[in-house]
C-alpha positions in Angstrom: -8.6 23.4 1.1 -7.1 20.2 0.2 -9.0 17.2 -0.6 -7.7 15.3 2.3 -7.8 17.2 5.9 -5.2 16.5 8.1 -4.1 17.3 11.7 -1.3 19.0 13.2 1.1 16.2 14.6 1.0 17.7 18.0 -2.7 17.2 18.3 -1.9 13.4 18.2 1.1 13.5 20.3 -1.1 15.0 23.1 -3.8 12.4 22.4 -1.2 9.9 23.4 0.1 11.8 26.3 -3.7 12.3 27.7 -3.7 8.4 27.3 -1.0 7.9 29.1 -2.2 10.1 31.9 -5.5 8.6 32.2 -4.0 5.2 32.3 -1.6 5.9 35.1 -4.9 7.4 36.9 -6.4 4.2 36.4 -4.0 2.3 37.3 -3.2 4.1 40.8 -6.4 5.5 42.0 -9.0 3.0 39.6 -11.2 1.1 42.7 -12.6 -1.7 40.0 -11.4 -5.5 40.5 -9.4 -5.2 36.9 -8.8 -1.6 37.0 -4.8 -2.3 36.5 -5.9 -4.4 33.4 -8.1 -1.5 31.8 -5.1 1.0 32.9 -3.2 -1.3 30.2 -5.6 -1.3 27.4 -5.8 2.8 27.9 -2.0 2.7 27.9 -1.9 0.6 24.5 -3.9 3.7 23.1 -1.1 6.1 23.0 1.1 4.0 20.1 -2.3 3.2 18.3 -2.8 7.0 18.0 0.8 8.0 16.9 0.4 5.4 14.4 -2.5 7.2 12.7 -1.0 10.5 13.2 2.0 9.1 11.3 0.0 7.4 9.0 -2.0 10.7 8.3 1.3 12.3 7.8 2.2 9.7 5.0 -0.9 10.8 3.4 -0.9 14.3 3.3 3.0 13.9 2.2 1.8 11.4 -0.7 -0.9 14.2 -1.6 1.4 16.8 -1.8 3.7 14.9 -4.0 0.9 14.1 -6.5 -0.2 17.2 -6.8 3.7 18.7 -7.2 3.8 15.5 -10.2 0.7 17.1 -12.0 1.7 20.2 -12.1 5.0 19.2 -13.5 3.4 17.1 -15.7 1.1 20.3 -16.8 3.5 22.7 -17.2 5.8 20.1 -19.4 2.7 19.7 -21.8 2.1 23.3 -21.9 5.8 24.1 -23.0 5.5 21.4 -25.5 1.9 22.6 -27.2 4.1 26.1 -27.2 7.1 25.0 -29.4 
């Protein structure tokens, strides 16, 4: 396994749907006095979680790409120590 551990995209996408979901529920069947206002800061969940997903993406890109570099970088000193 790598050093960094990352989720499948889709299990962030459906993190932001379920947030979406719960904050319509809110909003239409929530019985509190600022029930519309906490269906609003559920809502704002949804980009705040495709963000990390994205960002978490990023990173396990990144890692990929320094671990392609080293072993580039390995296999050009290894041809070099042979000649």
């Amino acid at each position: 396994m790598n050093s960094t551990t990352t989720m499948k995209p889709t299990v962030y996408f459906i993190g932001a749907g379920i947030s979406i979901l719960l904050s319509i529920y809110i909003f239409i069947f929530g019985s509190g006095a600022n029930h519309q206002i906490m269906a609003v800061f559920v809502g704002m969940w949804a980009p705040t979680i495709i963000g990390i997903g994205i960002f978490n993406t990023l990173l396990g890109i990144l890692d990929e790409m320094c671990c392609a570099h080293k072993r580039i970088e390995d296999r050009q000193t290894k041809q070099g120590e042979d000649q």
